[in-house]
DRENLUMLO-136657 format. One line per 8 residues: for each residue x, y, z of C-alpha. Coordinates in nm, 4 decimals. Layout:
# residues N
X:Y:Z | ... .
END
This chain:
# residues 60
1.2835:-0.3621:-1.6134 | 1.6028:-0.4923:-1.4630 | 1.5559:-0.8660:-1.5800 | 1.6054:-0.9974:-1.9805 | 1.3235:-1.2243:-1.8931 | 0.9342:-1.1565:-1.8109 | 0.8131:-1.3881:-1.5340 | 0.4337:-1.3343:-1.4892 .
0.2341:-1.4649:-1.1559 | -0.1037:-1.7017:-1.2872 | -0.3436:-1.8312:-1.0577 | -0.0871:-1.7870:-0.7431 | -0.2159:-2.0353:-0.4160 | -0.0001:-1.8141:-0.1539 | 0.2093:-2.0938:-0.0500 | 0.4890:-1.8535:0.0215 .
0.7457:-2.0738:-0.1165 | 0.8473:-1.8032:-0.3392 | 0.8967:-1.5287:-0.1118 | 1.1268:-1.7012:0.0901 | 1.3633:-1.8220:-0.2009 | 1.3702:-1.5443:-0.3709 | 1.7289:-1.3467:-0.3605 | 1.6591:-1.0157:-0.4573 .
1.3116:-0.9749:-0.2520 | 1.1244:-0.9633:-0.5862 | 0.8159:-1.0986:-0.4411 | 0.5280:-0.8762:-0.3148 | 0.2376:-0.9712:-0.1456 | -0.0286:-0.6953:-0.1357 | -0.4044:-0.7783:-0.0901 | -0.3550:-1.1463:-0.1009 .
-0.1852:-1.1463:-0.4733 | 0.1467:-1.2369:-0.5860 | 0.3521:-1.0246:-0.7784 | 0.7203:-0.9031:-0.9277 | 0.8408:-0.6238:-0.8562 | 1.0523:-0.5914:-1.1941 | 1.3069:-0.3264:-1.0753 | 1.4295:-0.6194:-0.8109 .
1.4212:-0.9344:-1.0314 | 1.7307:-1.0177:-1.1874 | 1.5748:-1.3214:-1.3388 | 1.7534:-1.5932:-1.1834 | 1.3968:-1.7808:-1.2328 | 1.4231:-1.9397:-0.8511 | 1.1016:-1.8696:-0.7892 | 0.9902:-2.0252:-1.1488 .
1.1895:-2.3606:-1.0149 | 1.0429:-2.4080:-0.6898 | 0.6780:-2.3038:-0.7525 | 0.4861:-2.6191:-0.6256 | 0.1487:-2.5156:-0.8550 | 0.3967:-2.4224:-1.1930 | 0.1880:-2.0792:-1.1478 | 0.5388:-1.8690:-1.1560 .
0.6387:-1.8578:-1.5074 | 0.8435:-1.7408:-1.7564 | 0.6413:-1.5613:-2.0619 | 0.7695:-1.5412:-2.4058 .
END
């Protein structure tokens, strides 16, 4: 894992937001589910801070 931080995808409504903000293209789509692909995210937690549905987060 490339990040210091674990960002986990809950409940994701495909609003895309993510994908396009997103730096590092650390967002995958793949059979209509959201996910990180850790060896991409750097953490930067853009896609935590513009998540309309708070379903991007950052997990302890």
């Amino acid at each position: 894992m490339a990040n210091m931080v674990t960002i986990a995808v809950l409940d994701c409504r495909c609003c895309g937001k993510c994908d396009s903000i997103c730096p590092y293209n650390a967002i995958e789509k793949e059979n209509k589910k959201t996910r990180i692909n850790y060896d991409r995210c750097t953490g930067c937690l853009k896609c935590v801070e513009i998540c309309p549905n708070r379903s991007i987060v950052v997990m302890d």
